[in-house]
Structure formats: C-alpha cells, structure tokens
Steps between C-alpha positions, in 0.01 A plus 500: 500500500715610792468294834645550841494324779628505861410237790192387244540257230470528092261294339450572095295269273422512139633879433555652118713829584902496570563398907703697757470365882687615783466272795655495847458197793203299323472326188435570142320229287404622097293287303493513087619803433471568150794798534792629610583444888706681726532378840710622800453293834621449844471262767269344289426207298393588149271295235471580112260241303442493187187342318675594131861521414628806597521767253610824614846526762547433884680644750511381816720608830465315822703544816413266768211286348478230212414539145292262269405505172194285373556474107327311269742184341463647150585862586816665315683739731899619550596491901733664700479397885656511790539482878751562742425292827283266301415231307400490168308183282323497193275233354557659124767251314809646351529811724842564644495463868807563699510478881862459552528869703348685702295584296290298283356575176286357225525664149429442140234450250191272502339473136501721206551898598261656781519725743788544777426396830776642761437400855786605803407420828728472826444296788231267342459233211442549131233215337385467167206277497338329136102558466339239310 
C-alpha cells in the first residue's frame, strides 16, 4: 500500500500489506502494522505503534519533525538511528546511545534477532517508547 500525502495528515491502523507513505507539512501516525514500513516525512511529526513486536523492517526519514516508536517491552529488533539537530532517548536497556556530537544516535540490538529498524531524521527528536 502506497500513501501520499501533502498539507493532510496519515493515519494507518491495523494494516496486513508492506507500507510506503510519503508525507509533507502534517503528521503521520501508523498503528500495528503487521509489515514492512517505509516512511518519508517532512515538517511533520511521525507516530509508528505497535500492538505486536515488530516483525518485518522499518525505514523511517524525517526532516523537520520528531520520530517515535511505540514497541512492545518483549519485542526483539536490531536499530540503527539517528538525528542531526536532535535529541535522541530510548527507554529499551542496553542500547548504545551516544549524544556527544552533533548528532545523536541510538543503535544496537534489543532481544534475540528481529527485524532492523533504521530511523534518520534532521531537525527533530528520535524516541523509543516500551508498550506494556
């Protein structure tokens, strides 16, 4: 499924097939996906929940709006993120955060194998958030 959007905002829930959105100057909130997502945003904030651990790889890329990920607490996944006039912050133990440049990052894995969640925003902050 292939969604655009300019000056109107995103709003997914509960959707099976793979994810591309394309939004411009509103936000994008996606609720248990049970797929792949692909997300390019600006001026923005953008929302990804999920009900399950996720089980099929994200992409997300954000300029001027913040990124967070709801994620269940016993959810296995390898991350790669990162922001460049930012702040990043994680509530997942054991990930490596490192805000000592410009740009801030958090990276590693969470659990047992899973799928790769890589996240790159500018101008706005990165949040991983537990669920349940």
């Amino acid at each position: 499924m292939t969604i655009t959007g300019r000056n109107n905002s995103v709003d997914l829930q509960h959707i099976e097939g793979d994810i591309r959105a394309d939004s411009s100057y509103q936000n994008v909130t996606i609720k248990d996906p049970i797929c792949a997502v692909t997300v390019t945003s600006r001026n923005g904030d953008l929302l990804l929940s999920f009900d399950k651990a996720p089980q099929k790889d994200v992409s997300i890329a954000a300029r001027y709006g913040n990124v967070t990920l709801e994620i269940p607490s016993g959810a296995a996944f390898n991350i790669d993120a990162h922001t460049q006039y930012g702040d990043v912050d994680s509530e997942f133990e054991g990930l490596s955060i490192d805000r000592s440049n410009r740009e801030k990052s958090v990276r590693g894995q969470f659990g047992q194998a899973g799928p790769h969640l890589a996240i790159s925003t500018r101008n706005g902050n990165i949040r991983l958030n537990k669920r349940g």
